[in-house]
VMD Tcl script that draws the C-alpha trace (Angstrom):
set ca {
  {4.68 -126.48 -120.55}
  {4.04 -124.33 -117.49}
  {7.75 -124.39 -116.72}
  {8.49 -123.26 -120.41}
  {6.32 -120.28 -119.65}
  {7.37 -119.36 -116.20}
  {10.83 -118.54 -118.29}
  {9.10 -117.03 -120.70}
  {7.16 -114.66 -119.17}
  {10.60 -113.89 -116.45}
  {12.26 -112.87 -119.87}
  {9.51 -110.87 -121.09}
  {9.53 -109.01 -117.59}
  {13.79 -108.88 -118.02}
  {13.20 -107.22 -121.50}
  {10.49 -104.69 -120.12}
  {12.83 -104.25 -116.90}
  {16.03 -103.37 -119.18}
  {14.64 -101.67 -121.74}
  {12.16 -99.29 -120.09}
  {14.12 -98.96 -116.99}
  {16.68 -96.73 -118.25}
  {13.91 -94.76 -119.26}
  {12.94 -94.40 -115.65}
  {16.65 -93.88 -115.05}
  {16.81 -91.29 -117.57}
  {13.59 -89.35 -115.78}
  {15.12 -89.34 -112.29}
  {18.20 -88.25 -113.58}
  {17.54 -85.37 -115.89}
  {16.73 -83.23 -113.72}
  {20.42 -83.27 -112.15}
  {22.86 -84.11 -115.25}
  {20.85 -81.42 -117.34}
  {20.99 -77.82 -116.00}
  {19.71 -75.73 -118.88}
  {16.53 -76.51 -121.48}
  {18.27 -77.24 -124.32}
  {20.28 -79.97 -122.43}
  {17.20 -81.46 -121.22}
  {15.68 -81.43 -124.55}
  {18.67 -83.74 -125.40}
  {18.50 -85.89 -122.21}
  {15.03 -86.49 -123.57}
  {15.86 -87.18 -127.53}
  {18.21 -89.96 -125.81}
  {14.77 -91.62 -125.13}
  {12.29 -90.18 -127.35}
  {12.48 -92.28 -130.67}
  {12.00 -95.65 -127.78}
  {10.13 -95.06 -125.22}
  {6.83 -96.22 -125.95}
  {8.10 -98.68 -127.52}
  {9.79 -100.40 -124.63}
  {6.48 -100.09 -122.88}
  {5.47 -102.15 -125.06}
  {6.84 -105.41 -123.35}
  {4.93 -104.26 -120.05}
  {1.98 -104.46 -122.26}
  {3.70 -108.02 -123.24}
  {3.83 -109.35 -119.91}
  {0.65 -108.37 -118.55}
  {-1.15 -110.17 -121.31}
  {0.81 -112.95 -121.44}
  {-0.06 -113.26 -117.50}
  {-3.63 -112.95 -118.38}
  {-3.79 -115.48 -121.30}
  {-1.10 -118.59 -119.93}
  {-1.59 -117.92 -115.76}
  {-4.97 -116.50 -115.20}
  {-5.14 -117.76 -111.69}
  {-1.84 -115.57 -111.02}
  {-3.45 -112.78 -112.62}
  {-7.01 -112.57 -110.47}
  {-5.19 -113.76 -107.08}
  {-2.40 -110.48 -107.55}
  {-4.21 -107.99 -109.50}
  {-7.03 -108.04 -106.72}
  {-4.81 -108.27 -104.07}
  {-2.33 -105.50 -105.56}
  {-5.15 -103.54 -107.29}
  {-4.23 -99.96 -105.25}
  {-1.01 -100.38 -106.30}
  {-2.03 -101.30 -109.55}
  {-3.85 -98.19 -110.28}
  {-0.90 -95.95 -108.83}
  {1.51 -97.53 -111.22}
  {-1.10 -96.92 -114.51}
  {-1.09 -93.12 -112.87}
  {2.46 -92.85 -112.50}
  {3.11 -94.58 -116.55}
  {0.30 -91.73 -117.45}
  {2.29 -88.90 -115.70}
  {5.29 -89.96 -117.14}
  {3.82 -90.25 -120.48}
  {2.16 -86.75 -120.45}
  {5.22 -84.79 -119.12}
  {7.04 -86.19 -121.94}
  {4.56 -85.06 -124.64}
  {3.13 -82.25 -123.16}
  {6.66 -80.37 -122.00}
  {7.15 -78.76 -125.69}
  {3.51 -78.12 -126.59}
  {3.88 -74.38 -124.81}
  {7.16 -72.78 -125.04}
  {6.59 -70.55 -120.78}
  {9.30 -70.63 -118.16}
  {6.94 -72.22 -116.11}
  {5.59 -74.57 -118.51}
  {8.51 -76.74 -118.84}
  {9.92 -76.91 -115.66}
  {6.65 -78.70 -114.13}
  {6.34 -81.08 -116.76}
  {10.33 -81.94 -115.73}
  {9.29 -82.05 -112.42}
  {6.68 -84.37 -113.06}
  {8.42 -86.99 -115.45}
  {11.45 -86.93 -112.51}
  {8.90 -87.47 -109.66}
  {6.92 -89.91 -111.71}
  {9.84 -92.16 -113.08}
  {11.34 -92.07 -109.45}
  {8.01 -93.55 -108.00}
  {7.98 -96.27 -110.46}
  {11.09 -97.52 -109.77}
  {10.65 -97.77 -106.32}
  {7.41 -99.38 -106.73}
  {8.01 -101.85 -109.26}
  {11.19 -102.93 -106.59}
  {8.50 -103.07 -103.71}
  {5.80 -105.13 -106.11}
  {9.11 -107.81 -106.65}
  {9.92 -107.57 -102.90}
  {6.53 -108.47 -102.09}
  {6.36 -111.41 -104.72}
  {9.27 -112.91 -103.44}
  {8.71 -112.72 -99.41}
  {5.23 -113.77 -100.65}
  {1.76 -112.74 -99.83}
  {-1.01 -113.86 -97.53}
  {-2.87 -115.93 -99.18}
  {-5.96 -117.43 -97.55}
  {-7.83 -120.31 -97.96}
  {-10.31 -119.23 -100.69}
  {-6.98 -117.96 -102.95}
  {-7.25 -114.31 -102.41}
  {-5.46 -112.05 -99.76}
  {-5.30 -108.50 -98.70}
  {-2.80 -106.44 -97.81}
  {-3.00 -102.67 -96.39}
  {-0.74 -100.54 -98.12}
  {1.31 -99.70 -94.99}
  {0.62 -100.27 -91.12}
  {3.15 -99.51 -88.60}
  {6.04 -99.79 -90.54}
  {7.83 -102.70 -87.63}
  {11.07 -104.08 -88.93}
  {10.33 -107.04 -86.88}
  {6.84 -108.54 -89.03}
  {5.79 -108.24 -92.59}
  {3.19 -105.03 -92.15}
  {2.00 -104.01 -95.41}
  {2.61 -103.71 -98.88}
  {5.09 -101.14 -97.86}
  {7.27 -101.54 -94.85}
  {11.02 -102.08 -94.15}
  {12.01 -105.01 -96.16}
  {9.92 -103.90 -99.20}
  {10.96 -100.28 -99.17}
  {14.94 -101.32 -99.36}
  {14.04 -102.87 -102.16}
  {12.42 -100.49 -103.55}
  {15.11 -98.33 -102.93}
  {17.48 -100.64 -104.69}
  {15.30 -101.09 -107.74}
  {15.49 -96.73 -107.58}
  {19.00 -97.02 -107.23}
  {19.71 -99.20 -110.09}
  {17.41 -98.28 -112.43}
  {19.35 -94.52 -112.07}
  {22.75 -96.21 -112.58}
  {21.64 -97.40 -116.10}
  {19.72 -94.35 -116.93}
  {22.46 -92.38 -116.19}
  {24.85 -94.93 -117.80}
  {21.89 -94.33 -121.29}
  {22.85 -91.19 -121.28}
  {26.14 -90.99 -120.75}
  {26.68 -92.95 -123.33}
  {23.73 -91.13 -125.80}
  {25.35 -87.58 -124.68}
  {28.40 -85.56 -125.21}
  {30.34 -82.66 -123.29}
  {28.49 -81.44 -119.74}
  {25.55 -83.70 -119.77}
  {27.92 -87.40 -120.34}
  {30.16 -85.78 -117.24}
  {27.22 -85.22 -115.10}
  {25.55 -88.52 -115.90}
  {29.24 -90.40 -115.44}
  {28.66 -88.76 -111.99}
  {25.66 -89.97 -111.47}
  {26.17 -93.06 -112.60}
  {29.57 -93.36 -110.37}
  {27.08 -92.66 -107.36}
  {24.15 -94.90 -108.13}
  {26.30 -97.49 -108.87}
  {28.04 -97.37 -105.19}
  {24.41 -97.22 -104.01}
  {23.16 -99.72 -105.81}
  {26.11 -102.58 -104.45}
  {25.35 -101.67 -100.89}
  {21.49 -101.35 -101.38}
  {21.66 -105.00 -103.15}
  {24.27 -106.71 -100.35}
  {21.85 -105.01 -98.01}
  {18.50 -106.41 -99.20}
  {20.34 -109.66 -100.17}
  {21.18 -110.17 -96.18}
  {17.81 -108.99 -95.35}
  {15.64 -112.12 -97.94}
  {17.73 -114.28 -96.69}
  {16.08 -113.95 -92.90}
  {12.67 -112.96 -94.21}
  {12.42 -115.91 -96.45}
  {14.72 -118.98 -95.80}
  {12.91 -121.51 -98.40}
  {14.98 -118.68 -101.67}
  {18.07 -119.76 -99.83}
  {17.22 -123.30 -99.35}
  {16.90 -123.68 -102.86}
  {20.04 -122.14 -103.93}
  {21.42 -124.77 -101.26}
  {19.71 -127.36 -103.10}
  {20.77 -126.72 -106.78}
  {23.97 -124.91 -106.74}
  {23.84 -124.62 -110.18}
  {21.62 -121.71 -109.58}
  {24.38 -119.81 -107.80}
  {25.41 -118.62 -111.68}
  {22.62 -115.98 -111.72}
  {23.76 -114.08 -109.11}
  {26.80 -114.09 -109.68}
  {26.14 -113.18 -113.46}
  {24.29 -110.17 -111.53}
  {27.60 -109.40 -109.58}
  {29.95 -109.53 -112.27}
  {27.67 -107.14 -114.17}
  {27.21 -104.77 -111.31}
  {31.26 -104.60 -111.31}
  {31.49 -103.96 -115.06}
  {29.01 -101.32 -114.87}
  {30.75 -99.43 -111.79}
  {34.32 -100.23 -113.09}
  {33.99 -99.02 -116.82}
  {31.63 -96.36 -116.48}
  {33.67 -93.89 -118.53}
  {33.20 -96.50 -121.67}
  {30.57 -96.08 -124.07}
  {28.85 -99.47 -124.32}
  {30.21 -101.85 -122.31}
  {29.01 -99.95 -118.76}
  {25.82 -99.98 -120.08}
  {25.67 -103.65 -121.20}
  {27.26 -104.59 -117.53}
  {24.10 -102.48 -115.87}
  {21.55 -104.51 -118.49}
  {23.54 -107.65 -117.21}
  {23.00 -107.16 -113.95}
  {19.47 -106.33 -114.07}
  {18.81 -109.54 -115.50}
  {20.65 -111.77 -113.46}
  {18.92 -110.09 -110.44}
  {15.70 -110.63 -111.80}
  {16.28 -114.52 -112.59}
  {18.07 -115.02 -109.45}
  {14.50 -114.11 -107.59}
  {12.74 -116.24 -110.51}
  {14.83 -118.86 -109.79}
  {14.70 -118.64 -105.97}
  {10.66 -118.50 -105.72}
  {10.25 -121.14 -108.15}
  {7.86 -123.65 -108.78}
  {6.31 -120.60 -107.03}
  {4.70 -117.74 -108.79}
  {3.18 -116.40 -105.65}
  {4.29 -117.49 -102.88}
  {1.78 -117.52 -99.42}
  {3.70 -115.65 -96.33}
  {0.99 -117.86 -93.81}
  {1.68 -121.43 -95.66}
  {3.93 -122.60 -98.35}
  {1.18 -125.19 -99.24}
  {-0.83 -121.93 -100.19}
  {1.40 -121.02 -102.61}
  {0.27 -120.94 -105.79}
  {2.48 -122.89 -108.05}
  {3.08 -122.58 -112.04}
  {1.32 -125.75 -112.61}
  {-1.87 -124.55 -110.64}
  {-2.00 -120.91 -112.24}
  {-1.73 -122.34 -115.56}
  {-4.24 -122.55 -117.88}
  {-4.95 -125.80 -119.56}
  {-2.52 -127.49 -121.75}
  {-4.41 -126.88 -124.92}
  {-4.21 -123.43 -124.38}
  {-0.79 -122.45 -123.50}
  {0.67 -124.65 -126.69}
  {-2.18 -122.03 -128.96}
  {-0.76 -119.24 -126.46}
  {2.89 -120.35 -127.23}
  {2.11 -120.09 -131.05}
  {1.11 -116.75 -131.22}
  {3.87 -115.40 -128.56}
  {6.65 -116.52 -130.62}
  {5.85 -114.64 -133.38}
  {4.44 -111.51 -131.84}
  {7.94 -111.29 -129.63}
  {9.58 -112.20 -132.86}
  {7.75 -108.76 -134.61}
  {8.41 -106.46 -131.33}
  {11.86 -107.84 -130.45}
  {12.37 -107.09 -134.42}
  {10.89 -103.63 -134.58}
  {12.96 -102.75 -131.19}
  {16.36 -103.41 -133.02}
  {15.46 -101.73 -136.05}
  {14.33 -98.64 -133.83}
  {17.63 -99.04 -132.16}
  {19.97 -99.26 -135.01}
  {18.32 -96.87 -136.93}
  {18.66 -94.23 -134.04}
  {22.24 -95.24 -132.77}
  {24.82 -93.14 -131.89}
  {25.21 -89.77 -130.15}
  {22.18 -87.37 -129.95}
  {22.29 -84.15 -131.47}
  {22.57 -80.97 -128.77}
  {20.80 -78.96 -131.33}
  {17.94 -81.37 -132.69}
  {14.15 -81.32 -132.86}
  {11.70 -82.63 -131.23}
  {11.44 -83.16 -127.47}
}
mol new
graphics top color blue
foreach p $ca { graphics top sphere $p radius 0.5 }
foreach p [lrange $ca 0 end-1] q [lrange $ca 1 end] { graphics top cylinder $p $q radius 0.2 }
display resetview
């Protein structure tokens, strides 16, 4: 049972990944593939009917954390709880610049709020890459099951310094990188005239960034944590996610002036990065940086069997109802945006 919901919550975080990242895509983007305010009023109808609602499986995944691995939740919530509170201020300063950019119609009004969604979706992207990079080097976990971590040190190349250094920061700088290509691939594909031509530039420039930035910090896990590539070594089978992330990667770069497909091959890749490192870390869920033994495993975060089979009952039908209300808002909404529309 504890396998069953390591996969479970790894697709959760895939959904939330997918669908809300090309909502931080579209934020760091706007600012460049939308020159006037009525274009950026579009950029943001691409997004506006779904945002919050692709939040929503954040929302998902912390819960489910909370409810089926509480030991995973205590041991990285403490440890990352700085972190923690800078992403809830970052989601909040997203949130607001959406919402609050139309309430005043100033010169100046506007433009800050743009500012601050850009800024804001920017600095989740690159921290949500760093949180992953951390998870998968692992943390240092000491003998009582906590650890702490200052948020930066000395920034060596040569040791594992902080929450931020080197290693982390690549790939937080890939997670940036590719979470612009499908934003900019969103819009491209939501948008017509100037704005799709500046996004299919963008997207043609992300998506160059994001292959070297992912061969890069591919290289780079493979010295600063030899057990991920051990266990590719030991079931090859597991060799199909990345290369699920590659071919997706290629589709996206290669058919960027499509409609769909780009965007499917960015949502694609996403994924199979995402269960490539699930994979790789696993029967880890937190892996120790000072002893594997430390580790914690799925089977020792778990709760107790009783309650993950009461957890797995209501989680199927709750993802059932948001998984159902997500293509409903999607279908209902398809299609190009209107340059001219309300709201936003």
């Amino acid at each position: 049972m504890d396998t069953l919901w390591f996969c479970l919550v790894a697709f959760s975080l895939a959904g939330y990944v997918i669908l809300d990242g090309f909502d931080l895509g579209t934020g760091m983007v706007h600012l460049f593939v939308a020159r006037t305010d009525p274009e950026r009023s579009s950029v943001l109808r691409t997004i506006g009917p779904v945002w919050d609602g692709n939040e929503v499986w954040l929302i998902a995944t912390g819960g489910t954390l909370f409810a089926v691995f509480p030991a995973l939740y205590a041991t990285a919530f403490s440890g990352f709880y700085l972190p923690l509170m800078m992403v809830l201020w970052l989601l909040l300063g997203r949130a607001i610049a959406i919402e609050f950019r139309h309430q005043i119609d100033n010169p100046l009004w506007k433009p800050v709020w743009d500012v601050i969604f850009a800024l804001s979706s920017g600095a989740l992207a690159l921290f949500f890459g760093v949180a992953l990079a951390n998870v998968a080097r692992g943390v240092p976990i000491g003998d009582d099951g906590t650890f702490f971590e200052p948020l930066w040190t000395d920034f060596s190349p040569y040791r594992a310094t902080g929450i931020l250094d080197p290693y982390t920061i690549l790939a937080g700088i890939t997670a940036v990188a590719a979470l612009a290509q499908h934003g900019a691939l969103w819009v491209a594909m939501k948008a017509e005239g100037p704005v799709r031509k500046r996004s299919l530039d963008a997207a043609r420039v992300s998506g160059w960034a994001t292959l070297l930035a992912t061969i890069a910090v591919t290289i780079w896990t493979r010295s600063v944590r030899p057990p991920m590539a051990a266990r590719f070594s030991d079931h090859p089978w597991g060799y199909l996610f990345p290369v699920i992330a590659g071919a997706g990667l290629v589709a996206a770069i290669s058919l960027r002036k499509r409609n769909l497909a780009p965007f499917v091959g960015s949502s694609v890749y996403l994924a199979g990065m995402l269960a490539s490192v699930a994979f790789s870390v696993f029967p880890f869920v937190l892996p120790s940086s000072i002893d594997p033994a430390q580790g914690l495993t799925a089977k020792a975060a778990a709760a107790d069997a009783h309650a993950l089979r009461v957890a797995l009952a209501w989680w199927l039908p709750g993802m059932a109802l948001a998984s159902g209300y997500s293509a409903f808002v999607y279908w209902k909404f398809r299609g190009k945006v209107d340059p001219a529309g309300h709201g936003y």
